[in-house]
KEVOTOR-986484 format. One record per residue: x, y, z of N, C-alpha, C in turn; residue number from 1. Coordinates in steps of 0.001 Angstrom, whole numbers. Layout:
REM KEVOTOR-986484
       n_x       n_y       n_z      ca_x      ca_y      ca_z       c_x       c_y       c_z   num
         X         Y         Z         X         Y         Z         X         Y         Z   NUM
...
***
This chain:
REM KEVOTOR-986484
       n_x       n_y       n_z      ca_x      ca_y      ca_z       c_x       c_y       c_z   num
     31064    -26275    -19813     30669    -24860    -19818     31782    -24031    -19189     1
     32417    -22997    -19862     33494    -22238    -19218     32666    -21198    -18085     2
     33776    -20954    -16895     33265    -20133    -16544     32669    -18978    -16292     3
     32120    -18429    -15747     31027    -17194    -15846     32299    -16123    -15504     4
     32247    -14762    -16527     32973    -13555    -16562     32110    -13234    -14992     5
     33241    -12278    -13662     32381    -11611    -12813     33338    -10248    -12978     6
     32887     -8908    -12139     33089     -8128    -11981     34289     -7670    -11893     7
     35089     -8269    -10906     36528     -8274    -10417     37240     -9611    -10471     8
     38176     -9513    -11300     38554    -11301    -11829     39408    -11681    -10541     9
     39663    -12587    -10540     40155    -12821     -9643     41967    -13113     -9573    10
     42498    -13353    -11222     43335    -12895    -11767     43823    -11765    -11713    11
     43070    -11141    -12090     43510     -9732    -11801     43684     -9127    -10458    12
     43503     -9692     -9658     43655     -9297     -7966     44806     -9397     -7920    13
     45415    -10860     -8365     46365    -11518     -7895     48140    -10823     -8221    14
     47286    -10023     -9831     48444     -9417    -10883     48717     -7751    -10055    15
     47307     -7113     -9433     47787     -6326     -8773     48640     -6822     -7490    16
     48372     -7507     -6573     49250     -7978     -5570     51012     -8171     -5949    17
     50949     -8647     -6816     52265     -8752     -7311     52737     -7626     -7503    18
     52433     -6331     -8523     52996     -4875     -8547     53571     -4490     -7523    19
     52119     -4552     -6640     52218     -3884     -5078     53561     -4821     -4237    20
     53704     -5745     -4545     54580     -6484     -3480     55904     -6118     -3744    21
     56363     -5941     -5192     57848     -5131     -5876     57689     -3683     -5879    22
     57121     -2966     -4623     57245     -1858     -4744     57155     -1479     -3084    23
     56716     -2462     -2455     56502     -2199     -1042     56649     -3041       166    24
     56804     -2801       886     56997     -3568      2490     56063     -4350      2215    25
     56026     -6189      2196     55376     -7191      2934     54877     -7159      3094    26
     53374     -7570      3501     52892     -7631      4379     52001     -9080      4540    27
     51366     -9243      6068     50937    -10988      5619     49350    -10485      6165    28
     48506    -10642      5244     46957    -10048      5447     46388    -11557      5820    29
     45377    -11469      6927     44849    -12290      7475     42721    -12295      6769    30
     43004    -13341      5895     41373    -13255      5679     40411    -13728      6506    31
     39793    -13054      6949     38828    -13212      7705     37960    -14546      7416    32
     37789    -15375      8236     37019    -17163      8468     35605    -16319      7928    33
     35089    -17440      6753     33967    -17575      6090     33074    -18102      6615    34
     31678    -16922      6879     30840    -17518      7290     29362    -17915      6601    35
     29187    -18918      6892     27783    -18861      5193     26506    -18839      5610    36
     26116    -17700      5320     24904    -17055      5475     23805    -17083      4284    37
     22710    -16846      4424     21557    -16587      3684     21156    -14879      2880    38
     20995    -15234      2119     21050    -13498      1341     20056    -13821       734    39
     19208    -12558       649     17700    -12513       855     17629    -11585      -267    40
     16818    -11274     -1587     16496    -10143     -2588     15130    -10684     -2985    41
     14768    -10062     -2381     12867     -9839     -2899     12468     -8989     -2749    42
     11723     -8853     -3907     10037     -7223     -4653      9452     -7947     -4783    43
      8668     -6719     -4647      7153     -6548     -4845      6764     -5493     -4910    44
      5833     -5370     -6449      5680     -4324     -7149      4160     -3891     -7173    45
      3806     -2989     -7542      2342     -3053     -8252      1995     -3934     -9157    46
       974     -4866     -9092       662     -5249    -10739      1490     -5999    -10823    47
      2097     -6882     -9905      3227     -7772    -10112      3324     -9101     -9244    48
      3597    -10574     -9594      3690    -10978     -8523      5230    -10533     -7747    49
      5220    -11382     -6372      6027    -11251     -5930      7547    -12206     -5984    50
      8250    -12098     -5764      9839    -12556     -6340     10578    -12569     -5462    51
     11274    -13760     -4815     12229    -13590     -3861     13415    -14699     -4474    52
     14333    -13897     -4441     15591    -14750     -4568     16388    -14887     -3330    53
     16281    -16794     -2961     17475    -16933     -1715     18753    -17769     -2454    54
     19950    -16864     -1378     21456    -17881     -1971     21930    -17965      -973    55
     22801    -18440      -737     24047    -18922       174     25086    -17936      -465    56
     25686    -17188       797     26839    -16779      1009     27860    -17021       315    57
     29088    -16746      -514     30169    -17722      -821     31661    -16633      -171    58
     32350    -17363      -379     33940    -16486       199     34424    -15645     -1096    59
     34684    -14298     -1087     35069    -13936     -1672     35609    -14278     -2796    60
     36444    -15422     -2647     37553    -15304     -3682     37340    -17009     -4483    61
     36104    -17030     -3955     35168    -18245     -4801     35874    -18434     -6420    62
     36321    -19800     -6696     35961    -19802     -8577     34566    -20118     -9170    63
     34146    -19024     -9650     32429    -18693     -9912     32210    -19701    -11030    64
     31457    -20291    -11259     30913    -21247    -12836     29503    -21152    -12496    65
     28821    -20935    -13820     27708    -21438    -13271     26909    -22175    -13020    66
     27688    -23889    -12817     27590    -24838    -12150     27405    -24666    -10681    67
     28568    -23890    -10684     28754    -23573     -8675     27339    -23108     -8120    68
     27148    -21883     -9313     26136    -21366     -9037     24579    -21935     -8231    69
     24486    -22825     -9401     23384    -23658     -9339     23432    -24515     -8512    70
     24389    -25201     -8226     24869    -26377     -7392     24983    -25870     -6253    71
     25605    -24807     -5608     26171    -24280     -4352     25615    -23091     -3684    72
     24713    -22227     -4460     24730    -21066     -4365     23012    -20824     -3830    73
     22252    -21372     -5456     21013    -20948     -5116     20662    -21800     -4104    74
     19246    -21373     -3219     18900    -22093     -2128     17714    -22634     -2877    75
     17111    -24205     -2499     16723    -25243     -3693     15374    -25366     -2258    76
     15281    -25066     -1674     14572    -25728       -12     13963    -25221       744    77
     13925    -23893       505     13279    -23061      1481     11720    -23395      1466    78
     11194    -22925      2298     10102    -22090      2130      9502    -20913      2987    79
      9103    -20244      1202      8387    -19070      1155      7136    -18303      1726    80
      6560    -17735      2335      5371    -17372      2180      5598    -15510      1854    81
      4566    -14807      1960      4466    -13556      1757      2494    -13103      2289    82
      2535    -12261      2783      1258    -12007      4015       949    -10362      3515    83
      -444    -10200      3045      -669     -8750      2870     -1264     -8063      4185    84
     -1373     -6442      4065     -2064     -6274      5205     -3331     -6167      4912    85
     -3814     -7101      4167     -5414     -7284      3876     -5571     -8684      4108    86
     -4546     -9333      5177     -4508    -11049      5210     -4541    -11805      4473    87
     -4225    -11758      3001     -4143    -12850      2157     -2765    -13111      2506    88
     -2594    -14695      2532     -1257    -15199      2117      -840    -16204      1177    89
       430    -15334       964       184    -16865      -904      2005    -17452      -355    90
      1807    -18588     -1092      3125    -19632      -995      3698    -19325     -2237    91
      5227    -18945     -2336      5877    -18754     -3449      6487    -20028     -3429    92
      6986    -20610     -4815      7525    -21739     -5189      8668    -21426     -5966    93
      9950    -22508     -5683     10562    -22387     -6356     10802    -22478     -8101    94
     11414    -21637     -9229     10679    -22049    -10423     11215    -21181    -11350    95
     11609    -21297    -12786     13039    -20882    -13748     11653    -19367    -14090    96
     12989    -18376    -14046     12490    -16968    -13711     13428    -16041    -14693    97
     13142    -15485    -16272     14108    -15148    -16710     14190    -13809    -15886    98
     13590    -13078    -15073     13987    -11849    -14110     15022    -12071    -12955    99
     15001    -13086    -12835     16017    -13326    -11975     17475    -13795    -11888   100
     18197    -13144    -10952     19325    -12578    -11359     20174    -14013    -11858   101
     19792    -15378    -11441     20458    -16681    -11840     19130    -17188    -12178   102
     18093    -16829    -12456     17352    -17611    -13496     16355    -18757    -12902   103
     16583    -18447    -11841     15540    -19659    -10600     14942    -18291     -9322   104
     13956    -18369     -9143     13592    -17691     -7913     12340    -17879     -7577   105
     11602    -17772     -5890     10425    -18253     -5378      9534    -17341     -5612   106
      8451    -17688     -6816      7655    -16872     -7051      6486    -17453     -7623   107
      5540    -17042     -7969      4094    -17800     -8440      3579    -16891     -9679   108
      2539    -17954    -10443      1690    -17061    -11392       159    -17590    -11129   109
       247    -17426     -9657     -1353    -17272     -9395     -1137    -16932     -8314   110
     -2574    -16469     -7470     -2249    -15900     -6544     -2580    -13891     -6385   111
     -1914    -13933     -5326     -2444    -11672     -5332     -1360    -11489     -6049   112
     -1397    -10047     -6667      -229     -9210     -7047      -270     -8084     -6001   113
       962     -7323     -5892      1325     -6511     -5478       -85     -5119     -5821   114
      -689     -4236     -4813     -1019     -3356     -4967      -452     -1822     -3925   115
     -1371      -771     -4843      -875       783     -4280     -1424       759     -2124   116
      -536      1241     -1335      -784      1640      -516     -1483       549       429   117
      -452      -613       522      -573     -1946      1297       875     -2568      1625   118
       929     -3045      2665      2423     -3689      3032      2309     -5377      2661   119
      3995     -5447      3211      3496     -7022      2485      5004     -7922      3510   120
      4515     -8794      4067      5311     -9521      5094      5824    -10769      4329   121
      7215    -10678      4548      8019    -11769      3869      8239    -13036      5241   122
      8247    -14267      5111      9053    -15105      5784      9100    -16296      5254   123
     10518    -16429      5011     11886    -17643      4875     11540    -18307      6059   124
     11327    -20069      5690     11576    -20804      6951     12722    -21501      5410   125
     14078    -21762      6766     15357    -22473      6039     16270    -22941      7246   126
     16588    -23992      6947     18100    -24344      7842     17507    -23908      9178   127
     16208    -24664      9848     15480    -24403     11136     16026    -23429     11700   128
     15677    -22244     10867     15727    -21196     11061     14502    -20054     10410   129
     13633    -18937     11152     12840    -17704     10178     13045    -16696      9705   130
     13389    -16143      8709     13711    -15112      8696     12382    -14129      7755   131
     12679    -12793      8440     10967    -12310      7887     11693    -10747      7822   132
     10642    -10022      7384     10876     -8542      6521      9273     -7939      6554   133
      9265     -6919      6505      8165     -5968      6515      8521     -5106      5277   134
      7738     -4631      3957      7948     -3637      3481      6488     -3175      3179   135
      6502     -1949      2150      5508     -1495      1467      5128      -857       467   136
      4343     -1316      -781      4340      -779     -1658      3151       702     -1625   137
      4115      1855     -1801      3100      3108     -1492      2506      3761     -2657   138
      2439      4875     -3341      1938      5298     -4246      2763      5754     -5171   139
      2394      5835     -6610      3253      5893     -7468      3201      7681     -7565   140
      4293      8120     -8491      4306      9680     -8470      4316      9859    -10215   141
      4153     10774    -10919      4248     11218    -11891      5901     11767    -12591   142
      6043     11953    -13697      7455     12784    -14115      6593     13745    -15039   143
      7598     15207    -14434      6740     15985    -16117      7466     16086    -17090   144
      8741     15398    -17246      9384     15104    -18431     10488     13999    -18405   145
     10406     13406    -19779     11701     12530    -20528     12087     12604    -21189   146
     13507     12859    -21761     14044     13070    -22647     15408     12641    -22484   147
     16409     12973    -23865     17702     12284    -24411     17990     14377    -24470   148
     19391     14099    -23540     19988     15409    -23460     21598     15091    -24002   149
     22275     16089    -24498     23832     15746    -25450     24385     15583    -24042   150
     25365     14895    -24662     26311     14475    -23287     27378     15799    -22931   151
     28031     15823    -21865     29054     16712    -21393     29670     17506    -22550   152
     29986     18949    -22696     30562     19030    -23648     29853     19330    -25087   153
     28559     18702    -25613     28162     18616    -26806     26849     19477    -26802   154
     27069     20113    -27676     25891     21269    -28385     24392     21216    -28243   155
     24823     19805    -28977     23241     18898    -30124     23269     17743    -29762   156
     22430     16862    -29951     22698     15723    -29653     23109     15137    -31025   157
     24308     14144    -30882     25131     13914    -32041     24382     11888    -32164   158
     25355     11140    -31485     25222      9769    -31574     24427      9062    -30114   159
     25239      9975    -29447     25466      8986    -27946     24889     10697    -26946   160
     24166     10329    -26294     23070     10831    -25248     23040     10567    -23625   161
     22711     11288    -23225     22435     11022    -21242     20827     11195    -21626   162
     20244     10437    -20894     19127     10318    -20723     18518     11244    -19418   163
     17422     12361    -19633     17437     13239    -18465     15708     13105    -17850   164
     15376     13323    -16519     14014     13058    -16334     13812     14545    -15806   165
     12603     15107    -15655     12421     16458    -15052     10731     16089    -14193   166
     10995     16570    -12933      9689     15998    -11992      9557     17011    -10525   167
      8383     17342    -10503      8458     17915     -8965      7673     17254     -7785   168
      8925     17380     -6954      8865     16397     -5561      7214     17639     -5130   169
      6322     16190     -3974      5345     16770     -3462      5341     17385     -2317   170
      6409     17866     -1930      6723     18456      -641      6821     17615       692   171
      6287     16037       605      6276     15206      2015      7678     14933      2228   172
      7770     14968      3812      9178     14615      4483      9906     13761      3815   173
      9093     12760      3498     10192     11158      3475      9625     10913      2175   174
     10425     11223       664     10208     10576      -296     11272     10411     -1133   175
     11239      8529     -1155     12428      8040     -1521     12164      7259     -3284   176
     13021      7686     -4217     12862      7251     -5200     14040      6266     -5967   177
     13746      5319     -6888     14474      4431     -7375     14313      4631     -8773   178
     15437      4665    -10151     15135      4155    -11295     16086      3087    -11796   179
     15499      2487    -12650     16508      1540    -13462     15923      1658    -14851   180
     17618       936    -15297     17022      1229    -16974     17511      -343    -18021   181
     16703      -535    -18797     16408     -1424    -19661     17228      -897    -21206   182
     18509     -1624    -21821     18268     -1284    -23449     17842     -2296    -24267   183
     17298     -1668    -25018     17230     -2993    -26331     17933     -2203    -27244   184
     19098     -3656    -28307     19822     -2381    -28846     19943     -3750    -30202   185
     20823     -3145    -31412     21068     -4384    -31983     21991     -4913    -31653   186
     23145     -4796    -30627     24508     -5238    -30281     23634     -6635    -28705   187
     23147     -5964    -27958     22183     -6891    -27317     20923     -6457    -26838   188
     20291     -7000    -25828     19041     -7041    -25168     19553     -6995    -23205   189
     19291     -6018    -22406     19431     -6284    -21011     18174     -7686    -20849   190
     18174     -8196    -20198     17474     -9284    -19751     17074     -8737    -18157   191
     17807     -8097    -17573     17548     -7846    -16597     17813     -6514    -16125   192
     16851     -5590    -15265     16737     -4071    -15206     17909     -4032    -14591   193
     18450     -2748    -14686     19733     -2304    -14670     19856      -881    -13221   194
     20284      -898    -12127     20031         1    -11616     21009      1482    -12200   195
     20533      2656    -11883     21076      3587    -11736     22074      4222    -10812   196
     22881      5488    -11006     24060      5738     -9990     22932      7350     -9296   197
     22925      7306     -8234     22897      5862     -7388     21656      5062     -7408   198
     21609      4332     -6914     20552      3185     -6748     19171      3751     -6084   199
     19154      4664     -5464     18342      5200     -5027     18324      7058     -4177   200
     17351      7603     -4079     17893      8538     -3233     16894      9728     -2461   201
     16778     10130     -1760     15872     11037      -920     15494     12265     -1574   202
     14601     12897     -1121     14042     14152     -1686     14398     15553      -993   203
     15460     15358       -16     16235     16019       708     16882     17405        15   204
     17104     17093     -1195     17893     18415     -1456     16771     19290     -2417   205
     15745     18379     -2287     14809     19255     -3208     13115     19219     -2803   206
     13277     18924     -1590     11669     18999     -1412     10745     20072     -1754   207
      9771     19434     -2561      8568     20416     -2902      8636     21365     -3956   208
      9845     20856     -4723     10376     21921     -6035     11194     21365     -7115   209
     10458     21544     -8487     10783     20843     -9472     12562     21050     -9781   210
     12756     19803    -10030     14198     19397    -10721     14327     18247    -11663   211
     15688     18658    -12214     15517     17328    -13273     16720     16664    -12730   212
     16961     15734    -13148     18117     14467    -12782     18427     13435    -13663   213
     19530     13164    -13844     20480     12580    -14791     20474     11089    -14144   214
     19814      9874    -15979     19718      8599    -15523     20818      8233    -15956   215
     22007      7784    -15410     22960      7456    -15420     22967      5717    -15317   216
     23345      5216    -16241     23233      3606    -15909     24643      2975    -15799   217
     24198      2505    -14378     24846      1918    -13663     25887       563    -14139   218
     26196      -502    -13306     27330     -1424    -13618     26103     -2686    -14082   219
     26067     -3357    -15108     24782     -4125    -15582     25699     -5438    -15140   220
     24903     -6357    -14942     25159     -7412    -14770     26347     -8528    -15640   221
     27311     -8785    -15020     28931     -9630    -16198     28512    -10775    -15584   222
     28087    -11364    -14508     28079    -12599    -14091     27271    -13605    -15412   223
     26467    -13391    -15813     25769    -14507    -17032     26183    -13675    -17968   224
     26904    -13159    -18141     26992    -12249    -19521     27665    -13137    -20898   225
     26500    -13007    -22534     26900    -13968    -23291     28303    -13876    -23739   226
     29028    -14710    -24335     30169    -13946    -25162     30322    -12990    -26098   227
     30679    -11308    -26062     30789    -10676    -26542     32084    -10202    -27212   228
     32119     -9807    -28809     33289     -9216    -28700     33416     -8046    -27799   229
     34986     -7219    -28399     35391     -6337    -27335     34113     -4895    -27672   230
     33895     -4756    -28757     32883     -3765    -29067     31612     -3777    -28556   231
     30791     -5047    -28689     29738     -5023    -27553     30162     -4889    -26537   232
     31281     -5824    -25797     31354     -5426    -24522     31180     -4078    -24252   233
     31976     -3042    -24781     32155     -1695    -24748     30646     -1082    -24738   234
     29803     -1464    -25337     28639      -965    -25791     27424     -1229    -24489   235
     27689     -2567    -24023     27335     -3028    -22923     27201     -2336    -21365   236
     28383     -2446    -21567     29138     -1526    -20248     29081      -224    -19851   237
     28765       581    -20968     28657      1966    -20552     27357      2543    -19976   238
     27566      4094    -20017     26400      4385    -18871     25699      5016    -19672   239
     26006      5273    -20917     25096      6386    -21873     23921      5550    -22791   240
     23678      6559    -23643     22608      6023    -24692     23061      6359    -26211   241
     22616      5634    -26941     23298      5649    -28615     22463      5444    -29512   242
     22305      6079    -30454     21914      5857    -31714     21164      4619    -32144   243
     19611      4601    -31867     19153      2863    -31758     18745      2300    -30747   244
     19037      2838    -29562     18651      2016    -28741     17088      2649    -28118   245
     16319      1436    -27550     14994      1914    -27178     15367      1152    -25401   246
     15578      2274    -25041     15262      2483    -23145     13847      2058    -22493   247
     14046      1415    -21601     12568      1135    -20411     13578      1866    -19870   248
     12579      2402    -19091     12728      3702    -17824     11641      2920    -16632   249
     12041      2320    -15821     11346      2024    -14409     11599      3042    -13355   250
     10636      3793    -13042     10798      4787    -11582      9810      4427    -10731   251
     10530      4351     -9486      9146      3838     -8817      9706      4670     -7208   252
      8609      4979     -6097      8325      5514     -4978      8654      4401     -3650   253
      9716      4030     -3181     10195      3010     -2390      9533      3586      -959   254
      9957      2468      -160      9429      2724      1558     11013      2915      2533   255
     10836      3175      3596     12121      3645      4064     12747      2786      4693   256
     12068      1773      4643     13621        70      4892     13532      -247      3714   257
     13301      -553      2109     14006      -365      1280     14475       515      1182   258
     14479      1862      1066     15996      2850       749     16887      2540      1345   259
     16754      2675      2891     17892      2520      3549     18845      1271      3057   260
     18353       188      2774     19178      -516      2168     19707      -462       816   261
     19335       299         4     19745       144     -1458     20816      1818     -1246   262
     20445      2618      -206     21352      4042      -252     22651      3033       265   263
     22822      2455      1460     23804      1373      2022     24179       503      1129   264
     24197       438       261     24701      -628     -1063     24774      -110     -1957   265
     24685      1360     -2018     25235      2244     -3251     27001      1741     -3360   266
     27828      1906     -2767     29402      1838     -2805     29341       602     -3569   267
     28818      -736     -3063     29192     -2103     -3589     28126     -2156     -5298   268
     27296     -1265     -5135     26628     -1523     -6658     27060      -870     -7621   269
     27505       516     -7170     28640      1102     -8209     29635       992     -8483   270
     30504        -5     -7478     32282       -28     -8073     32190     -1631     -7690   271
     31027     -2459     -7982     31289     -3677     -8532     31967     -4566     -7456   272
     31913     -4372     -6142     32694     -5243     -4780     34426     -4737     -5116   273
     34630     -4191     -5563     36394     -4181     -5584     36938     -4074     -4698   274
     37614     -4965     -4079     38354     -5281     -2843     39010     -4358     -2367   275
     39530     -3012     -3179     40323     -2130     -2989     39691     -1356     -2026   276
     38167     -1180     -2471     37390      -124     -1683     37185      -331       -72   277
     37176       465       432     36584        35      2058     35194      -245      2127   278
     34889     -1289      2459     33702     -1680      2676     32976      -918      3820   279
     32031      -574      3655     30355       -55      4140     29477     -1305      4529   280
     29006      -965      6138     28240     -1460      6384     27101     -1688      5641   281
     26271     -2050      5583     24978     -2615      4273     23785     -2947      5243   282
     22739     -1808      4939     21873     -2029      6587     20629     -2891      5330   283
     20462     -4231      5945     19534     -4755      5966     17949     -4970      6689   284
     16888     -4680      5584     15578     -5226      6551     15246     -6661      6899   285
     16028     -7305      6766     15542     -9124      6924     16255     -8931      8602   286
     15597    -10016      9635     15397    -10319     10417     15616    -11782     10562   287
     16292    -12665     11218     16287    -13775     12041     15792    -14267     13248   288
     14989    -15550     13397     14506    -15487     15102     15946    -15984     16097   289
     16522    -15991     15198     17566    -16684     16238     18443    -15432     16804   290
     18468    -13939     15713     18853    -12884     16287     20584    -12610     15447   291
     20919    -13520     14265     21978    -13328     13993     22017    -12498     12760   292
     23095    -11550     12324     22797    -10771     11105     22299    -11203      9781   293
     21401    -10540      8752     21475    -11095      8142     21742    -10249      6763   294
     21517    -10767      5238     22179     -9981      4582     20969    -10166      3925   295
     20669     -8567      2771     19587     -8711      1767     18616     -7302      1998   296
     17502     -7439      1183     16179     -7106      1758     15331     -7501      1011   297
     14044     -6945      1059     12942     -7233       817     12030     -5707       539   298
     11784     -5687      -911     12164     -4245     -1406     10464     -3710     -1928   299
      9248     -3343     -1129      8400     -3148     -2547      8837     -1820     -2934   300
      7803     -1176     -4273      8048        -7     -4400      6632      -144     -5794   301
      6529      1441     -5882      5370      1732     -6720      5844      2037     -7657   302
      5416      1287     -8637      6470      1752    -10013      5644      2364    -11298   303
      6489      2944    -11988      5406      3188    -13502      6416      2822    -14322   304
      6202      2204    -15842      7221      2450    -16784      7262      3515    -17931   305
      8275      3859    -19125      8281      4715    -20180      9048      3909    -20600   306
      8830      3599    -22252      9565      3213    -23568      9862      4849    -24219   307
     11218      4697    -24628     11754      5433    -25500     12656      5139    -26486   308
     12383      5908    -27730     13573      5462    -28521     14102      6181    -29303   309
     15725      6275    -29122     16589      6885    -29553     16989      7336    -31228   310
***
């Protein structure tokens, strides 16, 4: 099996280094000692079970396959639980998940689902160690419109479209919202929801008064990506909408240790980890008893969907 296409090749690092080195002073960069940690991504939705994906850490400049993947990466051992604040607790199991981002993650099809206006307690026992999370799934909100608006520049709508939502915030302090978007197209199928730029964001500049906002889709997933020519790729990759394609629209009402972590991982979800960028702290809700950082969160949120088609 050849290896898995990722974001930033690692070739290509190497080809910029070289430019840079025939054009400038030396220099001898010291990489920082690898430390391998646990990374934590779990929801929980309405109407949904719950989903946690654990991996192991890798060093940057890893050669990715997705052998490694499987072999090195996902965590095969843990265990799961998840605790409502109505005291049920269910055991997630490990188990092949086409939602998940490598295709294995601890989750069940029995058991509670996720409901409106209840929290829900995560804890990882791994590597005699706990690690646990608090979130909550709150109430879902309405949109008073969806639609396909011409892109920059264009009259009418011709081929290719921005997708626009129009909604008014309810005036409360703290309301944090998320969308992602789904295509089905004939070039391919997303398999997996796609976040938006940005990933999430506050009601700060508009509390209590209708606006509309531009779904912009984000960097979709290259790590499992099938072999495409260069035209799907192209088709793949972009942020717009075209002629044919039928959009899922997921919006959903997050809690404020998920935002905070997905606003803190805006930089690395939009420009794909590129080494170039200065890295941003990344505030995580997962917790350790032993007290050491950890990476991830643990995300509910109230969601609704819309099918559309272009």
């Amino acid at each position: 099996m050849h290896p898995q296409k990722v974001p930033f090749s690692f070739s290509a690092f190497c080809l910029l280094l070289s430019v840079f080195s025939s054009c400038q002073t030396e220099i001898d960069v010291k990489v920082p000692e690898y430390y391998n940690k646990i990374v934590v991504e779990g929801y929980i939705e309405n109407d949904a079970y719950p989903m946690v994906s654990l991996y192991r850490s890798a060093p940057y400049f890893s050669t990715m396959s997705l052998e490694y993947l499987m072999d090195s990466i996902v965590i095969r051992d843990a265990k799961v639980f998840v605790t409502s604040s109505k005291g049920e607790t269910q055991e997630l199991f490990l188990m092949p998940s086409p939602q998940a981002p490598l295709l294995f993650a601890y989750t069940t099809y029995s058991g509670f689902k996720g409901e409106l206006n209840t929290s829900y307690t995560l804890r990882v026992e791994w590597n005699d160690k706990i690690y646990t999370s608090e979130t909550a799934i709150l109430n879902t909100f309405d949109l008073d419109s969806v639609y396909f608006a011409p892109t920059f520049g264009q009259t009418q709508i011709d081929s290719v479209a921005n997708l626009r939502i129009a909604m008014t915030d309810d005036g409360a302090p703290d309301n944090y919202y998320q969308f992602k978007v789904k295509i089905h197209c004939a070039d391919f199928s997303d398999n997996l929801w796609v976040f938006t730029i940005p990933p999430a964001f506050d009601n700060s500049p508009f509390r209590g008064v209708p606006f509309n906002y531009e779904i912009v889709r984000g960097m979709p997933s290259t790590l499992l990506m099938p072999e495409m020519t260069e035209q799907q790729r192209r088709y793949y990759l972009r942020g717009n909408y075209r002629i044919g394609d039928t959009v899922y629209l997921k919006y959903a009402r997050l809690d404020e240790s998920a935002f905070r972590f997905w606003q803190s991982a805006t930089g690395e979800i939009t420009f794909g980890q590129n080494p170039f960028m200065s890295p941003a702290p990344i505030i995580s809700n997962i917790k350790c008893n032993t007290g050491e950082k950890c990476l991830g969160v643990w995300s509910g949120s109230a969601t609704k969907e819309v099918v559309l088609i272009f």
